[in-house]
C-alpha positions, 0 to 999 in steps of 0.5 A: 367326841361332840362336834366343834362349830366355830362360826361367825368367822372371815374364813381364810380359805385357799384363794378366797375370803368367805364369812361362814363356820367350820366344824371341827371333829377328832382333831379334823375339819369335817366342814366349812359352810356359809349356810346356816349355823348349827345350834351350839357354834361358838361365835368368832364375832366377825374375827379373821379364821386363819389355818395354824402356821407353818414355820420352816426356820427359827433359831428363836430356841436359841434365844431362850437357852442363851438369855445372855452371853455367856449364861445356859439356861435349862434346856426343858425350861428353854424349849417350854418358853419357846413352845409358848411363846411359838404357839401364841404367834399362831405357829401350829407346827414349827421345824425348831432350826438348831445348829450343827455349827462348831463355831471358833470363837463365836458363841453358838450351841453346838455343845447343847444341840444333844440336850436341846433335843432330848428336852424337845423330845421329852416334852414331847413324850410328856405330851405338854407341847402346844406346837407340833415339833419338827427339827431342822438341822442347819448344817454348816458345812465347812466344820469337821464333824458336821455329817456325824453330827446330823447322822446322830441327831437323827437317830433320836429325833424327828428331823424333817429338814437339813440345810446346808450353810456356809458361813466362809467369810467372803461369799454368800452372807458375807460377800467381803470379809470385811462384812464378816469382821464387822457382824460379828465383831459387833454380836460377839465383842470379839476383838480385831486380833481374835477376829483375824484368827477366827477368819483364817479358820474359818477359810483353812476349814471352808477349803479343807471339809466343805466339798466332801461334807456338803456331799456327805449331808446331800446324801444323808438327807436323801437317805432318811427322806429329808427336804433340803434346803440351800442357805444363803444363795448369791451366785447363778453357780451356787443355785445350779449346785442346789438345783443339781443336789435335789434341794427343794427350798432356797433359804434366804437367797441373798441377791435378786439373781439367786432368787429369780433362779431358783425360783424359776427352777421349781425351788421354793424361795423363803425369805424372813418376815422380819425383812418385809415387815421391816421394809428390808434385810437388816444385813443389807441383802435382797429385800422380800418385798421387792421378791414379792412384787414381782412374784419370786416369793414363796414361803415366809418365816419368822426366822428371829421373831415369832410374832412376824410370820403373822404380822408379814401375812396381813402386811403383804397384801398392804405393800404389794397390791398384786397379793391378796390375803389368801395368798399372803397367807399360803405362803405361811401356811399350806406352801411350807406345809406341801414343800415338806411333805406335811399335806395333812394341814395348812389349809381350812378345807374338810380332811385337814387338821382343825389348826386354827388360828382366831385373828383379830386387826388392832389397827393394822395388826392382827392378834392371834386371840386363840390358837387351835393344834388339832382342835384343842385350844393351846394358846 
């Protein structure tokens, strides 16, 4: 295969910026220079040269296989739009969150998570994916079948990461219930009476499966070498039962003290790039930034909005002066590729995959121009 030089290029490195090239063979980076060019290199025209993104979290799937309330698309269809619109954000390797969560009365995708992964997986085999997918199972823990479930699904597909949530009303995301009422009163046009039945579920259900399930998916996951991660932290007693199951990554801890506790226990803390692009949570808990300021941030996601994780990159270094550009972008790239144990990638240093992303500032934005998985351009 003939070598690959990209060149004229604000390289992105580990911990600095450099103008220079990188060369490109059989999928690998054999070379970064700020040397001479080799004749033949492509001129990146003094664009930004980012590694592919790492995205931990995004149930963005979702949104394309439910377009509407009450309307399925085909899954195939759902998750090649997806893969899309994944990798023209500069995502190269995506753990696509799909839910293990029977959910009473709100609408959710528990009876299509078997045909979302058979489509993923025959996309795959297709061979007509841009991005690498992986699957994040997230398992809501007070539901009856949960640990059969993820047990299940995975037999069938590459599931590098399960995380446990529990979505009771009155506790974690939802400090009250009447927080609770009021989200998905207003996602879901649920009316008052069938939002009461909804929370007595749900708390009959959160006292009678969550002890034994939450025990049962820690030790699946250990199991079959899965990374953990705990959802929607609040409490110091919260963490140290995360710390105490071997969870590697607080998934949106909702308050400054979970945060800074798990943190501090060798747990990374992830936190949405919607939250700090948009200058807090949409929900009303903790703010990235305000993690990020005093250094208790490790890991961004899109969550929601492909598009962010790219955008939150260059716009952190914009609101907290202690960060600079190659760290805001370790935090999407080389850091959630090494908490779940994806250490071929996330950096642009020789022996990594040549996953790159060409960037280029309109304004303040950047634009992902070209997207390389392994160095064949697929966005």
């Amino acid at each position: 295969m003939t070598q690959q030089v990209l060149a004229n290029a604000r390289l992105v490195l580990a911990n600095e910026v450099v103008h220079g090239h990188v060369a490109i063979e059989h999928g690998r980076i054999v070379a970064v220079g700020t040397g001479a060019v080799p004749s033949g290199a492509q001129d990146l025209e003094g664009d930004f040269l980012l590694p592919g993104l790492v995205e931990l979290h995004t149930d963005h799937v979702e949104g394309h296989l439910s377009p509407r309330p009450k309307v399925r698309w085909n899954p195939l269809a759902a998750a090649m739009a997806h893969d899309a619109q994944i990798a023209a954000s500069g995502i190269t390797t995506v753990f696509d969150s799909l839910r293990i969560w029977p959910d009473r009365g709100v609408s959710s995708l528990d009876g299509d998570l078997p045909r979302v992964v058979a489509a993923l997986g025959e996309a795959r085999a297709a061979g007509v994916l841009r991005a690498d997918h992986l699957i994040h199972l997230r398992c809501e823990v007070p539901t009856q079948t949960v640990v059969d479930d993820a047990a299940a699904v995975m037999k069938i597909a590459p599931v590098g990461l399960i995380s446990l949530m529990d979505h009771t009303p009155g506790q974690r995301q939802f400090a009250s219930v009447e927080q609770f009422a009021s989200y998905y009163m207003q996602k879901g046009g649920i009316s008052p009476q069938e939002m009461d039945e909804i929370i007595a579920h749900r708390l009959a259900f959160q006292e009678r499966y969550a002890s034994a399930n939450r025990q049962g998916l820690v030790a699946l996951a250990h199991a079959h070498g899965c990374v953990l991660a705990s959802h929607d932290d609040a409490t110091a007693d919260h963490v140290a039962q995360a710390v105490d199951e071997g969870v590697a990554l607080a998934e949106f801890p909702t308050t400054h003290e979970a945060a800074k506790l798990s943190h501090a226990a060798g747990v990374r803390v992830l936190m949405g790039a919607p939250n700090l692009v948009r200058g807090g949570s949409h929900t009303g808990n903790v703010a990235a930034e305000a993690l990020a300021r005093e250094g208790m941030l490790d890991i961004l996601s899109s969550d929601y909005v492909p598009s962010s994780l790219l955008w939150a990159a260059f716009e952190l270094p914009r609101r907290v002066a202690s960060i600079a550009l190659p760290e805001a972008v370790r935090m999407v790239s080389r850091t959630p590729a090494r908490a779940t144990g994806l250490d071929d990638r996330g950096e642009i240093a020789a022996g990594q995959r040549a996953d790159l992303v060409r960037v280029r500032l309109v304004g303040d934005m950047p634009v992902a121009r070209e997207v390389r998985r392994e160095g064949i351009r697929v966005a």
